[in-house]
C-alpha positions in Angstrom: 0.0 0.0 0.0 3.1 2.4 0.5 3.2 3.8 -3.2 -0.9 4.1 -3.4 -0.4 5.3 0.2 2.1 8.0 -0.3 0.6 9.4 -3.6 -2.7 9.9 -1.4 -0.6 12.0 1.5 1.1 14.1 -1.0 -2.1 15.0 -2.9 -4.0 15.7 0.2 -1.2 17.5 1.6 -1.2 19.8 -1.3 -4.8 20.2 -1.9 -6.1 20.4 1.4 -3.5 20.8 4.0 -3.7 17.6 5.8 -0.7 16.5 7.7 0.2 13.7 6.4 0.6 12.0 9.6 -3.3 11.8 9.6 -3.4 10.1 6.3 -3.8 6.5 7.3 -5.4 3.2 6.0 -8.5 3.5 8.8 -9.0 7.1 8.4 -12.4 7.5 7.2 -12.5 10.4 3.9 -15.5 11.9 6.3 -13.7 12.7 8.8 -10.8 14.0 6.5 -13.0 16.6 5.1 -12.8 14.6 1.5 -16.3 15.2 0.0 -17.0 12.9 -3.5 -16.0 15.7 -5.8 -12.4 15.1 -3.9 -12.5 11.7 -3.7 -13.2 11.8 -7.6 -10.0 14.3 -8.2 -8.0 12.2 -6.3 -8.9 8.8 -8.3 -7.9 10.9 -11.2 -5.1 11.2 -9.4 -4.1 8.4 -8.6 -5.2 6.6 -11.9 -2.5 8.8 -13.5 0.5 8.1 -11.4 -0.2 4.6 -11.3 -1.4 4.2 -14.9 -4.6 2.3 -14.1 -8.0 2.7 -15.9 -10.8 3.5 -13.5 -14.4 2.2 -14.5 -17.2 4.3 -14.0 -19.1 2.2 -11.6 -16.6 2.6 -8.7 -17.4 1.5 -5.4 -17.1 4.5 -2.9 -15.1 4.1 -0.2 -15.6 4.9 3.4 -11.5 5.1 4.6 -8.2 5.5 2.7 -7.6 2.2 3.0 -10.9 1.1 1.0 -10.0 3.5 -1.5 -6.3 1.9 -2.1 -8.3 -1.6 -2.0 -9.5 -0.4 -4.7 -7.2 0.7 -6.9 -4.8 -1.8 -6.3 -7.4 -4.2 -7.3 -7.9 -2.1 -10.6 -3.9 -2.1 -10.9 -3.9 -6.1 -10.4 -6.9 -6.4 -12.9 -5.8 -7.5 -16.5 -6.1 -5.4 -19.2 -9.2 -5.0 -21.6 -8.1 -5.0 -25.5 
């Protein structure tokens, strides 16, 4: 989870001022101030540095670590095509 992990702190840090220190697998994104038009940048986010393709019928997470769940299972998935 470190890469997935670190990419979230950084973005966070930079978007919303979040110490980074708070930024950890059972923090939920409610309590983090992360609202679904966030959550949605920072897929896009992390579907760029990672070079994964997000589908449009995402799950949405309740806690960092659900989200990287996530994308890590999208980064594991094979490819279409």
């Amino acid at each position: 989870m470190n890469d997935e992990l670190e990419i979230v702190r950084e973005f966070l840090k930079e978007r919303l001022s979040i110490d980074p220190a708070r930024i950890v697998s059972e923090a939920k994104l409610e309590e983090l101030d992360i609202d679904s038009l966030m959550l949605l940048e920072l897929f896009f986010e992390l579907e760029e540095k990672l070079d994964v393709n997000l589908s449009q019928d995402l799950p949405t997470p309740k806690t960092i670590g659900q989200m990287i769940e996530i994308v890590r299972g999208l980064k594991n998935a094979p490819r279409a095509g």
